[in-house]
C-alpha atoms as one frame of an Amber mdcrd trajectory, in Angstrom:
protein
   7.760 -19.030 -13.146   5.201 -17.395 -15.762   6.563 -14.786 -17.952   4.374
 -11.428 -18.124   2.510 -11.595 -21.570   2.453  -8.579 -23.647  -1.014  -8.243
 -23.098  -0.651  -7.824 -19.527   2.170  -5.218 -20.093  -0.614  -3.654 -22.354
  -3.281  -3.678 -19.861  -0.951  -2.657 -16.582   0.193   0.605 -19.224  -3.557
   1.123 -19.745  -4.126   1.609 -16.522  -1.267   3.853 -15.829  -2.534   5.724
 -18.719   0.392   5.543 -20.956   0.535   5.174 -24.666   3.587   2.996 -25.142
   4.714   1.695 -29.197   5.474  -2.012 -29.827   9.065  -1.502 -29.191   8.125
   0.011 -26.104   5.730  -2.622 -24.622   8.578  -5.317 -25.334  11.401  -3.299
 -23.351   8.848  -2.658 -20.290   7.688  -6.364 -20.496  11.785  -7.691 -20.198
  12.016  -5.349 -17.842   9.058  -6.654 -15.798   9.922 -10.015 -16.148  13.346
  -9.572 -14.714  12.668  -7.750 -11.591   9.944 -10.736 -11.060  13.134 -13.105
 -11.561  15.251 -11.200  -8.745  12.279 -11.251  -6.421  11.589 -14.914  -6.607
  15.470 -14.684  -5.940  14.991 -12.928  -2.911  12.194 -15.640  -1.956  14.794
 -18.098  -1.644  16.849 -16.732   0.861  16.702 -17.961   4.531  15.633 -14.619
   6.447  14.384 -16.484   9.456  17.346 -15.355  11.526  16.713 -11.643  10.590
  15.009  -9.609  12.677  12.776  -6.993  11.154  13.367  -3.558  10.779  11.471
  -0.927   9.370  14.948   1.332   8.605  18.276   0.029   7.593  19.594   1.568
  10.850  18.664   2.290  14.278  16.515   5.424  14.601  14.796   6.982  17.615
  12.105   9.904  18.079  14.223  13.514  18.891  11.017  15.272  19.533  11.178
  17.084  22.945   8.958  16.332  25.552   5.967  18.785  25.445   5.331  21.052
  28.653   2.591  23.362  29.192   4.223  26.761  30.147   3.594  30.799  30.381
   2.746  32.334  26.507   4.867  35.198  25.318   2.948  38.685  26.325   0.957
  40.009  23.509   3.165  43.363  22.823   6.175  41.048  22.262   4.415  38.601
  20.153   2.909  41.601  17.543   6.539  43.667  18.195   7.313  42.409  14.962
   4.361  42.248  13.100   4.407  44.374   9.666   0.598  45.175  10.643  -1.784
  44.872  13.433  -5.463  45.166  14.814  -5.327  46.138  18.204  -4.234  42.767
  19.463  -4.235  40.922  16.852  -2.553  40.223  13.436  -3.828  42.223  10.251
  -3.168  40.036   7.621  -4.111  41.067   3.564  -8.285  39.906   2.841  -8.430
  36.781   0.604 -12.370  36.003   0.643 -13.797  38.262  -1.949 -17.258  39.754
  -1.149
């Protein structure tokens, strides 16, 4: 397998916009290099008898099933509010004239 040049580690940190030193570039490059060496190990394995998931365990949807039904009356609704319009919420102006 080909080993990321340091001139690609330059170019992918150009793009992420980051200024790294010589030292730097060498570390990030290693460090590149290896995680391409565990994914080609990863290539290897048989996975044919796996079936695929898209979480590491079971999940299902506990959303409640949506039913039209009555609104709460108005007066109970504003009972709370800290200000009101008649029948409707006051709420502070935030468009400036």
């Amino acid at each position: 397998m080909a080993e990321i040049s340091p001139e690609e580690v330059q170019h992918v940190a150009n793009l992420a916009r980051l200024a790294l030193p010589p030292k730097e570039l060498q570390r990030v490059g290693h460090e590149l290099n290896r995680i391409l060496v565990y994914f080609q190990e990863l290539q290897e394995l048989d996975t044919e008898q796996i079936e695929s998931t898209s979480h590491a365990i079971a999940m299902e949807n506990v959303y409640r099933e949506d039913s039209a039904r009555e609104s709460l009356p108005v007066e109970e609704v504003l009972a709370n509010a800290p200000d009101r319009a008649d029948v409707f919420f006051r709420v502070p102006r935030i468009i400036e004239e």
